[in-house]
N, CA, C and O atoms as a GROMACS GRO file, in nm:
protein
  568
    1UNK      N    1   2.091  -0.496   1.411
    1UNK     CA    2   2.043  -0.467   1.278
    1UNK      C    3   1.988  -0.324   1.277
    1UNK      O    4   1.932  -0.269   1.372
    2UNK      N    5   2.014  -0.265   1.144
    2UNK     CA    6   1.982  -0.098   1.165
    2UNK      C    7   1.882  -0.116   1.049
    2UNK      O    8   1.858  -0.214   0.979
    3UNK      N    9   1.818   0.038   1.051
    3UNK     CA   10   1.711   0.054   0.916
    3UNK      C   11   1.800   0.047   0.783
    3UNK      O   12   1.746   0.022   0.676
    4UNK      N   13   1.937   0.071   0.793
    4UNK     CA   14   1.975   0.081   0.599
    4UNK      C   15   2.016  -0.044   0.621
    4UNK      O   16   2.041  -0.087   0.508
    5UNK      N   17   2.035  -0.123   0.693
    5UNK     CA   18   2.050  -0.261   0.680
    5UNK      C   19   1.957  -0.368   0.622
    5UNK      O   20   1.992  -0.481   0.590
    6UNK      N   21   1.778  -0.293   0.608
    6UNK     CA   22   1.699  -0.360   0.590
    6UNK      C   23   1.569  -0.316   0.471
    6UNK      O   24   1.488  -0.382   0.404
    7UNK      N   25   1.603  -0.159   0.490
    7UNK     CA   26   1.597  -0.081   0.398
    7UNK      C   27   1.590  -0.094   0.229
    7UNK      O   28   1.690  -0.146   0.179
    8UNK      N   29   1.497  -0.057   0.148
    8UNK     CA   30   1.528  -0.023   0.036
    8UNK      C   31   1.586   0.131  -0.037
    8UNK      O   32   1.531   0.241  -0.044
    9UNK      N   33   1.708   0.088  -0.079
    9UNK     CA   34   1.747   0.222  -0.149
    9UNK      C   35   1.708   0.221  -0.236
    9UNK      O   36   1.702   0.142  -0.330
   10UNK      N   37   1.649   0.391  -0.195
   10UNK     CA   38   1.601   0.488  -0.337
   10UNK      C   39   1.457   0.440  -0.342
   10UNK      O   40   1.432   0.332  -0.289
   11UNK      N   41   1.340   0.523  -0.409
   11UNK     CA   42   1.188   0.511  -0.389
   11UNK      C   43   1.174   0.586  -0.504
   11UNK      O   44   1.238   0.687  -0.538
   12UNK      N   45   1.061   0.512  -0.576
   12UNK     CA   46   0.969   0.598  -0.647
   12UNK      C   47   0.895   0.686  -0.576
   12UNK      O   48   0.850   0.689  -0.461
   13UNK      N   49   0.894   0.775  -0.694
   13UNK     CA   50   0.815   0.918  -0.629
   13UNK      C   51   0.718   1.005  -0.752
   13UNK      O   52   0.713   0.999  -0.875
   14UNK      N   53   0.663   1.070  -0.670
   14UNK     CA   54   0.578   1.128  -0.773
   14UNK      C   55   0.548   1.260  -0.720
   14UNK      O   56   0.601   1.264  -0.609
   15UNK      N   57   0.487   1.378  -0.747
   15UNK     CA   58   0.472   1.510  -0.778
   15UNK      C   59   0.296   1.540  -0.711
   15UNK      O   60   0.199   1.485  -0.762
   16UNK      N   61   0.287   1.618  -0.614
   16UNK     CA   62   0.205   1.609  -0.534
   16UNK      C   63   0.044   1.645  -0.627
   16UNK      O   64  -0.070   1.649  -0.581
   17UNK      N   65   0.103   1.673  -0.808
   17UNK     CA   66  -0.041   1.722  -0.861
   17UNK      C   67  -0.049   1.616  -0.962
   17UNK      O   68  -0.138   1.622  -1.047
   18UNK      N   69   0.043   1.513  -0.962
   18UNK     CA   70   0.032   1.396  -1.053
   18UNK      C   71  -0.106   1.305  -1.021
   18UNK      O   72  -0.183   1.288  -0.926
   19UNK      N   73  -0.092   1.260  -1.148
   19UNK     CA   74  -0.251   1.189  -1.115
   19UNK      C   75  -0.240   1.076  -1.056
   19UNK      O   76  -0.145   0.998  -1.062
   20UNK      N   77  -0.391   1.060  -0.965
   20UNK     CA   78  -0.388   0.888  -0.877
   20UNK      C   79  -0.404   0.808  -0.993
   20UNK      O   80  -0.421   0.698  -0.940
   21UNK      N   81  -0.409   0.786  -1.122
   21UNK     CA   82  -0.405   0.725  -1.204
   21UNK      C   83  -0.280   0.660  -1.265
   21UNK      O   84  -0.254   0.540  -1.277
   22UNK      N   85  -0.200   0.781  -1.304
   22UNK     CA   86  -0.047   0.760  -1.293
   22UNK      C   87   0.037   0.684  -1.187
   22UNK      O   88   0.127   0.606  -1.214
   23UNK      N   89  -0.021   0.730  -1.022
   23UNK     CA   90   0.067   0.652  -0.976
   23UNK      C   91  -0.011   0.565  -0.954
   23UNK      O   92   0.055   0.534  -1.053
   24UNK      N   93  -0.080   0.494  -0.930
   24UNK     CA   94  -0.168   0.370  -0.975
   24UNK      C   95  -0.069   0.244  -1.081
   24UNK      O   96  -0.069   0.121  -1.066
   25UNK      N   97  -0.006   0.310  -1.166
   25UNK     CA   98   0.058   0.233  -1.262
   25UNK      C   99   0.210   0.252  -1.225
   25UNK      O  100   0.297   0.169  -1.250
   26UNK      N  101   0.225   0.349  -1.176
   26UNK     CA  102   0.410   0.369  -1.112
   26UNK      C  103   0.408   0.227  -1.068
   26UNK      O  104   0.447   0.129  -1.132
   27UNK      N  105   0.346   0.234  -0.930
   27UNK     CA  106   0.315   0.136  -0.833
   27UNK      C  107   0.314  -0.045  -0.926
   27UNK      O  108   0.399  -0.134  -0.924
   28UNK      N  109   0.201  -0.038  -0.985
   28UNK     CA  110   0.214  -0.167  -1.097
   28UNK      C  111   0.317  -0.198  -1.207
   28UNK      O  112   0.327  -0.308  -1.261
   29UNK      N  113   0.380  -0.105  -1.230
   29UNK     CA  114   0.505  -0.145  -1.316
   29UNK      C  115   0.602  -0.171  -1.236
   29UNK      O  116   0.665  -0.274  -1.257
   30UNK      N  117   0.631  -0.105  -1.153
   30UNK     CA  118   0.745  -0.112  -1.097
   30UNK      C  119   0.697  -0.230  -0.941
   30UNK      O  120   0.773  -0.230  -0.844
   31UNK      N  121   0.589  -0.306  -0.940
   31UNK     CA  122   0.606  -0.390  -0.834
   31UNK      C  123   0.650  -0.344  -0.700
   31UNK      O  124   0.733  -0.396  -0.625
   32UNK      N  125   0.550  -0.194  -0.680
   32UNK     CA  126   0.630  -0.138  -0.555
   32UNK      C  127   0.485  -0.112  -0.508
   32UNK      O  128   0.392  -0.083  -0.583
   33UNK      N  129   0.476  -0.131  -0.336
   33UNK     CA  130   0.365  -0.123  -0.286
   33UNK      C  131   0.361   0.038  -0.188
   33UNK      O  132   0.332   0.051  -0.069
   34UNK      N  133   0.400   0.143  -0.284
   34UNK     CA  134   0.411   0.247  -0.199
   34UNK      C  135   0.465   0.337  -0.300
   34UNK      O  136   0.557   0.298  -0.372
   35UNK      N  137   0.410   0.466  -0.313
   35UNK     CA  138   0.501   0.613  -0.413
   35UNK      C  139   0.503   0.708  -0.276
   35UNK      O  140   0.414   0.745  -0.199
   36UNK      N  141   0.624   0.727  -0.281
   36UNK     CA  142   0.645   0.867  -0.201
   36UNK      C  143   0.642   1.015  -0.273
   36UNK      O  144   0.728   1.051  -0.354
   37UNK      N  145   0.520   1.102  -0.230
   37UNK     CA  146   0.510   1.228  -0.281
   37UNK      C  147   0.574   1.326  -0.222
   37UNK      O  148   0.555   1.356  -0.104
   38UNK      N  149   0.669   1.394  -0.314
   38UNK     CA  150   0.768   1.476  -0.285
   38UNK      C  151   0.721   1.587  -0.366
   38UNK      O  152   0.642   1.569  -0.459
   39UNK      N  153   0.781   1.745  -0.323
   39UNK     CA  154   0.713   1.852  -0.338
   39UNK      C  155   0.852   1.877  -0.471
   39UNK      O  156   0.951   1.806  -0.488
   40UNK      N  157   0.815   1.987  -0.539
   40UNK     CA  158   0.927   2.030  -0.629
   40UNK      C  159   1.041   2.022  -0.606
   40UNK      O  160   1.098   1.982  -0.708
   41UNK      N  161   1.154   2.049  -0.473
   41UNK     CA  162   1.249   2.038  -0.440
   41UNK      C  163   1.278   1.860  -0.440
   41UNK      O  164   1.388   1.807  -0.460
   42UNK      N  165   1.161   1.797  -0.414
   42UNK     CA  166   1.220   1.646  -0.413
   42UNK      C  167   1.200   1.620  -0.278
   42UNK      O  168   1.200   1.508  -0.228
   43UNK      N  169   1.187   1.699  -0.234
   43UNK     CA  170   1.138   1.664   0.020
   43UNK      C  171   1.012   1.611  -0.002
   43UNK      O  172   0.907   1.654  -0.050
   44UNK      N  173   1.055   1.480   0.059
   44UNK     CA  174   0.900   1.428   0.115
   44UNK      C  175   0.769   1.531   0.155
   44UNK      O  176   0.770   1.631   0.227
   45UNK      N  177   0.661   1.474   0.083
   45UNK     CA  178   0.562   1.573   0.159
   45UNK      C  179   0.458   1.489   0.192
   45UNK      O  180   0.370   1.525   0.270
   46UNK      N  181   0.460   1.350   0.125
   46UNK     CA  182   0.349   1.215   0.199
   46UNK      C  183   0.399   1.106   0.098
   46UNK      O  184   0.489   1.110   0.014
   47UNK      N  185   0.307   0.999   0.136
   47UNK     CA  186   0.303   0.899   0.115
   47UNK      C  187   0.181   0.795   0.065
   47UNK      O  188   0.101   0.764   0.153
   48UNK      N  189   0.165   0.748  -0.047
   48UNK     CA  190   0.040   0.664  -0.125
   48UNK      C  191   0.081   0.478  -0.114
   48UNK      O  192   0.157   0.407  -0.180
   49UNK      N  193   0.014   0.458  -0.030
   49UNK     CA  194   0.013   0.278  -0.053
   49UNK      C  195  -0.139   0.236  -0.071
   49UNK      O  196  -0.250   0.289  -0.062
   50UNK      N  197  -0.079   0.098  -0.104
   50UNK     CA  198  -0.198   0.057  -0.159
   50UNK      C  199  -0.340   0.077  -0.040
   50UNK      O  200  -0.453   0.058  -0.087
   51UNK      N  201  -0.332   0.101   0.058
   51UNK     CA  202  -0.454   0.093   0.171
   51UNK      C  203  -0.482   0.250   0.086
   51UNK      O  204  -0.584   0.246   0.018
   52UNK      N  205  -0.426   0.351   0.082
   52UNK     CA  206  -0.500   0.466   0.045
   52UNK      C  207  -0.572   0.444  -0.128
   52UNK      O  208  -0.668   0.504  -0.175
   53UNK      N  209  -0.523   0.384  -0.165
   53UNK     CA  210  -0.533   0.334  -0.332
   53UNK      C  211  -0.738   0.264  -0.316
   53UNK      O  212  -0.849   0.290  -0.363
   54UNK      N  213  -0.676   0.173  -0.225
   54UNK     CA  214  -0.799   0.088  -0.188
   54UNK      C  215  -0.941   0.199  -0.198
   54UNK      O  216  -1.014   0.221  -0.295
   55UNK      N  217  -0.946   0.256  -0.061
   55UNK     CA  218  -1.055   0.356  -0.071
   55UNK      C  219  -1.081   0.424  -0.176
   55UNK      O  220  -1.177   0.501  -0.163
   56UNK      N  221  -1.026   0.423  -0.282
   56UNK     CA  222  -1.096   0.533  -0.414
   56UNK      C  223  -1.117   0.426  -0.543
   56UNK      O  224  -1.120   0.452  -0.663
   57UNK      N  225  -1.133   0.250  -0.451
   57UNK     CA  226  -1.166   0.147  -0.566
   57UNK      C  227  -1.325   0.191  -0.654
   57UNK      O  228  -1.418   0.232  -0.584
   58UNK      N  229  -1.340   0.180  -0.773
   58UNK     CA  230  -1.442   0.236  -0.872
   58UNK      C  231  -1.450   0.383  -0.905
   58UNK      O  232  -1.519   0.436  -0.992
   59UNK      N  233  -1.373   0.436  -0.828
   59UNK     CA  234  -1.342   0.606  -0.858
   59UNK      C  235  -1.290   0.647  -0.993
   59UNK      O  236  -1.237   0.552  -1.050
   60UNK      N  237  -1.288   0.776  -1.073
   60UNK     CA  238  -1.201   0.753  -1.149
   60UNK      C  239  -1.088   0.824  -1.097
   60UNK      O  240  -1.096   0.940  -1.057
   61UNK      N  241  -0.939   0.726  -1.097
   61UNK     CA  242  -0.842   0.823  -1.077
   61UNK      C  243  -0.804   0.893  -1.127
   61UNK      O  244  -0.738   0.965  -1.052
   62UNK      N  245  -0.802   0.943  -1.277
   62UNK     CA  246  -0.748   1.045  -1.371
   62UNK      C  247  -0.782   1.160  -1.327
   62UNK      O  248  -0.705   1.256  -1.330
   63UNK      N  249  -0.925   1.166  -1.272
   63UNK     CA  250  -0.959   1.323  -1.198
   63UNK      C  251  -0.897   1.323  -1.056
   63UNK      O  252  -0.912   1.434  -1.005
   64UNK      N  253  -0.840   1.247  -0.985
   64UNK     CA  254  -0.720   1.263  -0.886
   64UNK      C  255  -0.613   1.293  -0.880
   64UNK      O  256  -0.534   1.233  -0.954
   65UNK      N  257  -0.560   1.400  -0.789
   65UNK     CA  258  -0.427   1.418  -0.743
   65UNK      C  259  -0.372   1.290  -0.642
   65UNK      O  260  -0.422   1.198  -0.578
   66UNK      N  261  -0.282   1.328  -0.661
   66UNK     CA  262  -0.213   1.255  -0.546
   66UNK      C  263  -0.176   1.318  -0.430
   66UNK      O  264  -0.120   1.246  -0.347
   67UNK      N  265  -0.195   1.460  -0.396
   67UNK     CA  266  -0.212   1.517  -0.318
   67UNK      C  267  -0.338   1.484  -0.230
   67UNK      O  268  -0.340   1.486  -0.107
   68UNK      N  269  -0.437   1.455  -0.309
   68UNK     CA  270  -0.618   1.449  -0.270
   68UNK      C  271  -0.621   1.327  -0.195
   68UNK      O  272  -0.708   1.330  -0.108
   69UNK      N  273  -0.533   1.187  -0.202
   69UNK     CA  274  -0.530   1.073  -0.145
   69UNK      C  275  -0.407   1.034  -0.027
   69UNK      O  276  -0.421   0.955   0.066
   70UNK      N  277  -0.303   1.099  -0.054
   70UNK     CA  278  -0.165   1.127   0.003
   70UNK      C  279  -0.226   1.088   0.155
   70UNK      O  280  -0.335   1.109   0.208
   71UNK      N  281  -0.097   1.020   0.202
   71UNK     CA  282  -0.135   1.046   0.406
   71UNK      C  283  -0.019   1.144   0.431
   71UNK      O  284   0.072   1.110   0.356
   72UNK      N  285   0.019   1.255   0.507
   72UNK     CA  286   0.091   1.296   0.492
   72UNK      C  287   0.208   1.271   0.555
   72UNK      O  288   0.181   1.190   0.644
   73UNK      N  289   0.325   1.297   0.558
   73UNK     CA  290   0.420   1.242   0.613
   73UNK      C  291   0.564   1.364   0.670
   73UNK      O  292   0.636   1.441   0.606
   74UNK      N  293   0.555   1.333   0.801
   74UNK     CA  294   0.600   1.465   0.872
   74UNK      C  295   0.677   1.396   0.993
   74UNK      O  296   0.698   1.424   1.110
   75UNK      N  297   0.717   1.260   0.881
   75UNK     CA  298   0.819   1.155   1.022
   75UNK      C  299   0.974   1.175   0.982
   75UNK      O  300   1.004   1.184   0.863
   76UNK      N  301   1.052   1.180   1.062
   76UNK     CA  302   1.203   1.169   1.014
   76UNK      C  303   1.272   1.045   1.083
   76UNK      O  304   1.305   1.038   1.201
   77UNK      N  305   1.289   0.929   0.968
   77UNK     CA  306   1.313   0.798   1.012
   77UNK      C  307   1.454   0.796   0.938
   77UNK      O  308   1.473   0.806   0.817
   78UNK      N  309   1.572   0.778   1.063
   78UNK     CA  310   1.725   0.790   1.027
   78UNK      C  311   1.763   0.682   0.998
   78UNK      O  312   1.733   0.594   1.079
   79UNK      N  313   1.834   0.645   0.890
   79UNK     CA  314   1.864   0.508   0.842
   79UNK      C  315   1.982   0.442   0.945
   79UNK      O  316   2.022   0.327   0.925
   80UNK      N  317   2.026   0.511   1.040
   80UNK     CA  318   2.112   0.429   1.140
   80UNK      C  319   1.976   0.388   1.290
   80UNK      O  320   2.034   0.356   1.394
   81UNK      N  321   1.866   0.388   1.297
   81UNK     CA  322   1.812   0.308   1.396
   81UNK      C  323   1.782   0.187   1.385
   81UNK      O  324   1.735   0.116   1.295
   82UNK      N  325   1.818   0.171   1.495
   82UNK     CA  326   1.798  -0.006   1.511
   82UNK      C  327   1.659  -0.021   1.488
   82UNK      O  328   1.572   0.057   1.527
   83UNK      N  329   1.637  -0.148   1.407
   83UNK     CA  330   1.501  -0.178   1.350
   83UNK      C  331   1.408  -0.215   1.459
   83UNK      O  332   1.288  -0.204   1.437
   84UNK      N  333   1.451  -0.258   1.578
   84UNK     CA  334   1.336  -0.263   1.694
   84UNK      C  335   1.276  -0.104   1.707
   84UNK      O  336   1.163  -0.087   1.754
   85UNK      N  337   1.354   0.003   1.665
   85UNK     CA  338   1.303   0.115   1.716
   85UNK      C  339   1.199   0.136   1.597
   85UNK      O  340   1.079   0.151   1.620
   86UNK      N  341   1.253   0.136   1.466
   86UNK     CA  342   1.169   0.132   1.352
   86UNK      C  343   0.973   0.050   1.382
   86UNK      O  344   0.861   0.098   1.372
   87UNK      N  345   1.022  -0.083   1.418
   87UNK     CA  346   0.953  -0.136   1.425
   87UNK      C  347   0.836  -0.108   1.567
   87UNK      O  348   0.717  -0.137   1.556
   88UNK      N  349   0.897  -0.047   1.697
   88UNK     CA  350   0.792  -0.028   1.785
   88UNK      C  351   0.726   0.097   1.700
   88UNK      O  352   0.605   0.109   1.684
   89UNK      N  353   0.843   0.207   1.637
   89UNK     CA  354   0.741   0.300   1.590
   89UNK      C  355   0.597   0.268   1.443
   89UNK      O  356   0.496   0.336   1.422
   90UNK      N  357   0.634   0.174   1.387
   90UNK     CA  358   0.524   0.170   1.304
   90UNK      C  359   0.383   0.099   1.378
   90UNK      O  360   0.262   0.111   1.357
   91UNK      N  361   0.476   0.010   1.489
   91UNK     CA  362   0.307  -0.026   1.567
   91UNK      C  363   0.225   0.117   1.598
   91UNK      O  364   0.114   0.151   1.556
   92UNK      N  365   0.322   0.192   1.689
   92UNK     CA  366   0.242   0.312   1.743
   92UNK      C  367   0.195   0.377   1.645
   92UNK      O  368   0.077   0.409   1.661
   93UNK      N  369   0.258   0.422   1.518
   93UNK     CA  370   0.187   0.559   1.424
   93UNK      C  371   0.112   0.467   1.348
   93UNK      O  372   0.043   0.532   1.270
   94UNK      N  373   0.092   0.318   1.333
   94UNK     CA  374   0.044   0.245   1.234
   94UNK      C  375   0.074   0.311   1.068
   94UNK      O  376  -0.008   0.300   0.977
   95UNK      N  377   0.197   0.373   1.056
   95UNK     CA  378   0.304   0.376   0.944
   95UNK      C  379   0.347   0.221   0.884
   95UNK      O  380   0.432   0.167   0.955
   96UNK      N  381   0.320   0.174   0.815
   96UNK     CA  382   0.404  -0.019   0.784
   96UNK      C  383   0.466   0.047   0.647
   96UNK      O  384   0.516  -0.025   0.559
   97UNK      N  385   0.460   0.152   0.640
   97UNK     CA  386   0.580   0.215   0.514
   97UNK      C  387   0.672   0.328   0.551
   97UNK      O  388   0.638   0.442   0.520
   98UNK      N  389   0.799   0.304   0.622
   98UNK     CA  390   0.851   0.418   0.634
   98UNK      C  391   0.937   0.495   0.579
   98UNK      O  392   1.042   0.433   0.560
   99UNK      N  393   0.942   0.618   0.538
   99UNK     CA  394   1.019   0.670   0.457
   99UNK      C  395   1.145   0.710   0.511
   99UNK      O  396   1.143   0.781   0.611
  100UNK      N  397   1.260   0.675   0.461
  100UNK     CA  398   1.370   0.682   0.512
  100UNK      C  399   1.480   0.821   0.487
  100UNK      O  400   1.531   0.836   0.376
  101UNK      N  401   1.502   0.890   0.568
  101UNK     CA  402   1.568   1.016   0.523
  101UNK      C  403   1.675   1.074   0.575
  101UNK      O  404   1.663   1.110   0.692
  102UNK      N  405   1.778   1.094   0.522
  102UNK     CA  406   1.930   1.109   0.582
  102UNK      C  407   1.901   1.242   0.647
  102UNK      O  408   1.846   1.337   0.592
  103UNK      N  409   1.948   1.236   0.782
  103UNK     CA  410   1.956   1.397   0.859
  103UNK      C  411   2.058   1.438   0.808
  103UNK      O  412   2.034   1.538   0.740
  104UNK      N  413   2.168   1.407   0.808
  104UNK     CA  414   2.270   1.452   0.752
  104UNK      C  415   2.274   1.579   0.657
  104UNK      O  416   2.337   1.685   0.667
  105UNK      N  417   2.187   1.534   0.563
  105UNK     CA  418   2.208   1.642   0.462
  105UNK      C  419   2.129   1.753   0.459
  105UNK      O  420   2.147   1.831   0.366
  106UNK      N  421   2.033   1.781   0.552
  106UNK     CA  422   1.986   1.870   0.583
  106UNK      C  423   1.815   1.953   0.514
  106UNK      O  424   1.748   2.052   0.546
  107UNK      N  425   1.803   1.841   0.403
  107UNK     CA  426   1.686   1.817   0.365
  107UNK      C  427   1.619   1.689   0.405
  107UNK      O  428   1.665   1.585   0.452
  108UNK      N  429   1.493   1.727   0.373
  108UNK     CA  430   1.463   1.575   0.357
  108UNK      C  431   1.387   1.473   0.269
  108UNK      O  432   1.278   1.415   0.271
  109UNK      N  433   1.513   1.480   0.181
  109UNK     CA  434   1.521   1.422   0.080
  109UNK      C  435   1.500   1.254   0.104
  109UNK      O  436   1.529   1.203   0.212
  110UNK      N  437   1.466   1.205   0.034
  110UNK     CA  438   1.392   1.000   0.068
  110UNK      C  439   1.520   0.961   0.010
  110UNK      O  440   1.565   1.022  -0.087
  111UNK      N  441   1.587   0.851   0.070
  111UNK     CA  442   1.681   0.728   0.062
  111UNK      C  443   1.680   0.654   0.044
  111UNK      O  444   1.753   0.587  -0.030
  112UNK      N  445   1.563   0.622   0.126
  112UNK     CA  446   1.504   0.446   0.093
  112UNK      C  447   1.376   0.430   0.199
  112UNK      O  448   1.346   0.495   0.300
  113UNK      N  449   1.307   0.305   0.128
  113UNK     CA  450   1.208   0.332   0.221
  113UNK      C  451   1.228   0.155   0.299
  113UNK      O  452   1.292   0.063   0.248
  114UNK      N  453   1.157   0.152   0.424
  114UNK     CA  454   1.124   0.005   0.516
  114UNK      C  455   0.992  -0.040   0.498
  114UNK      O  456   0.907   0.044   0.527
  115UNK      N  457   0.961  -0.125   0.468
  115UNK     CA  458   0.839  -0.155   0.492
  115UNK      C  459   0.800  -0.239   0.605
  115UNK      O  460   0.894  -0.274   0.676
  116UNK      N  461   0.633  -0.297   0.652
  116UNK     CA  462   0.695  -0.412   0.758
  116UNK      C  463   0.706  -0.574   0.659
  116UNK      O  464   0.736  -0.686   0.702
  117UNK      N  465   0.670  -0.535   0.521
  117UNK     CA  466   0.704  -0.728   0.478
  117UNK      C  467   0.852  -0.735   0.516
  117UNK      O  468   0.901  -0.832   0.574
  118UNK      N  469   0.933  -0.605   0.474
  118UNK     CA  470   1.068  -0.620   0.449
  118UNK      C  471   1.105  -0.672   0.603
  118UNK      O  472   1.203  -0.747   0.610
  119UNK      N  473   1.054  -0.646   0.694
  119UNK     CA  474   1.089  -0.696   0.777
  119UNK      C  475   1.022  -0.812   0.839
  119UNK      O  476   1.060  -0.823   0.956
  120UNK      N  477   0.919  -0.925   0.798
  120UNK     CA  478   0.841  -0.991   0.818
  120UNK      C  479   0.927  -1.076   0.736
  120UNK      O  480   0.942  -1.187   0.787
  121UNK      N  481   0.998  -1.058   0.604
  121UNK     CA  482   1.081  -1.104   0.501
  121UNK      C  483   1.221  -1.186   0.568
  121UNK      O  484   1.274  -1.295   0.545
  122UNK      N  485   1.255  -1.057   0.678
  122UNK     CA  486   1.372  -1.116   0.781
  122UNK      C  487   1.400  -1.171   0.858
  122UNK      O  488   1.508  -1.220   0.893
  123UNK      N  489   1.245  -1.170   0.919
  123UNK     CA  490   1.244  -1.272   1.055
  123UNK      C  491   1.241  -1.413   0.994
  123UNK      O  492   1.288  -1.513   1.048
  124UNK      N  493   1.179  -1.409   0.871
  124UNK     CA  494   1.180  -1.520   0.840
  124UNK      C  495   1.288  -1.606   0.759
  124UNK      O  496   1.286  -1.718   0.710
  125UNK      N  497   1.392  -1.494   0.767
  125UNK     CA  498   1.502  -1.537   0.700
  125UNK      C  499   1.498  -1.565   0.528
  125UNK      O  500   1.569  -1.625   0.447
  126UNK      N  501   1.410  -1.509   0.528
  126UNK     CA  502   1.363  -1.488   0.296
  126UNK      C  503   1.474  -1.352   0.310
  126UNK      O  504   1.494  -1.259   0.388
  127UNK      N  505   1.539  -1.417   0.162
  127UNK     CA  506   1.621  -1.300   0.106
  127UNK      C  507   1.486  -1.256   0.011
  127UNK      O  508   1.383  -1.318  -0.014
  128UNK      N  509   1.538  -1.103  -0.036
  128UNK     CA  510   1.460  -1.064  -0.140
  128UNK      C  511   1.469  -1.123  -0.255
  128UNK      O  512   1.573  -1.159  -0.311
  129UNK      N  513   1.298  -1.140  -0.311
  129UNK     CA  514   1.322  -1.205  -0.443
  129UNK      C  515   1.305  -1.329  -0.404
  129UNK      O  516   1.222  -1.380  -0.481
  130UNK      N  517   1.349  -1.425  -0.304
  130UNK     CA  518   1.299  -1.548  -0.262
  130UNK      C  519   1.163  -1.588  -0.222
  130UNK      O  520   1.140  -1.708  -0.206
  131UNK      N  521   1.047  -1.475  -0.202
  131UNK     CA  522   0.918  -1.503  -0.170
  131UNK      C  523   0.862  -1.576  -0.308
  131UNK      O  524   0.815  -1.689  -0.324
  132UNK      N  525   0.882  -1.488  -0.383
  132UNK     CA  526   0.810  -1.502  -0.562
  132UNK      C  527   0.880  -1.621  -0.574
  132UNK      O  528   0.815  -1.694  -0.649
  133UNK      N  529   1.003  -1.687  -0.529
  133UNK     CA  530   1.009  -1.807  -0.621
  133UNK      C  531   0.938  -1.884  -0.531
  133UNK      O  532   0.870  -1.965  -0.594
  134UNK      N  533   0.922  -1.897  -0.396
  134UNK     CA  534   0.861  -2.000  -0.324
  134UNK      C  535   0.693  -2.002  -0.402
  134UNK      O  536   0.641  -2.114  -0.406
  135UNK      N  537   0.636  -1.922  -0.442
  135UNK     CA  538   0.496  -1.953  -0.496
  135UNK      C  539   0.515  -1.973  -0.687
  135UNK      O  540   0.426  -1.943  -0.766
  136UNK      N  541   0.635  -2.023  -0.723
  136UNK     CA  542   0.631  -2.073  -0.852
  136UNK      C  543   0.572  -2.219  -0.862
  136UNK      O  544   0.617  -2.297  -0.778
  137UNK      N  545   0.514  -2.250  -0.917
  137UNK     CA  546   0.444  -2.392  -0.990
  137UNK      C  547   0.429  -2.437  -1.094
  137UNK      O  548   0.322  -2.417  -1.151
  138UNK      N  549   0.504  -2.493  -1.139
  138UNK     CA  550   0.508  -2.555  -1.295
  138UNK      C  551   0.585  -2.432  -1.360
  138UNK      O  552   0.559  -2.384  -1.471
  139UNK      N  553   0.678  -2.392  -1.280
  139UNK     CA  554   0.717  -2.215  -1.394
  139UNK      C  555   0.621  -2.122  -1.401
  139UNK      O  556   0.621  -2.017  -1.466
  140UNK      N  557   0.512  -2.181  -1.305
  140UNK     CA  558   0.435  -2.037  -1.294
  140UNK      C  559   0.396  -1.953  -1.197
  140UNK      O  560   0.320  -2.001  -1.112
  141UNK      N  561   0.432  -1.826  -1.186
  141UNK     CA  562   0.419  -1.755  -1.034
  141UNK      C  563   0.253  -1.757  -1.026
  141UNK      O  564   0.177  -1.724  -1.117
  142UNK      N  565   0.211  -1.811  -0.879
  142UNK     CA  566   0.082  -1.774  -0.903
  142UNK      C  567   0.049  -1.625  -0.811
  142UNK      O  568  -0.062  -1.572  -0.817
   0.00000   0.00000   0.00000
């Protein structure tokens, strides 16, 4: 099994002077636990999940960048490694979001990103989209 095998293609992203407020709601509309901040050209320049979100709980984010909360991100994770390699590396950098970026093309432009549910998702043999129905009840997700 490789990383684009397990991989999500394509990532929201956001603009390193956009507000933590804004992506605050990227993140909640779109049901994604991670915005990758990319510089004008569109190259990764970090990464916002919810653990960085956490620390600025009662803050206001509107006076935040997303630069100001960003972890930065200066990894090049090739979508042909085998996910054991993926996976020893997020133990070591404690990364559980990795951003995925074709060498190929000579930027580094985001593809898709791994997370570790996505792969916690596999061991357990859940397709995507099958978690949310296992916690439906009466037609209702709880």
């Amino acid at each position: 099994m490789r990383v684009c095998d397990l991989m999500h293609k394509g990532v929201i992203s956001c603009l390193a002077d956009d507000s933590v407020y804004d992506v605050a709601r990227m993140m909640d509309d779109n049901h994604f636990r991670s915005v990758v901040v990319v510089n004008e050209g569109g190259e990764v320049w970090g990464i916002i999940t919810y653990r960085e979100l956490l620390f600025h709980y009662g803050e206001n984010l509107s006076n935040k960048k997303a630069q100001d909360i960003m972890r930065p991100y200066r990894i090049e994770v090739d979508p042909q490694w085998p996910v054991e390699k993926a996976i020893e590396f997020m133990i070591r950098s404690k990364y559980y979001h990795l951003i995925i970026v074709d060498p190929h093309v000579g930027t580094k432009w985001p593809v898709g990103i791994l997370t570790s549910f996505d792969i916690v998702q596999y061991m357990a043999g859940l397709e995507a989209g099958h978690f949310e129905q296992l916690l439906r009840l009466g037609g209702e997700v709880l």
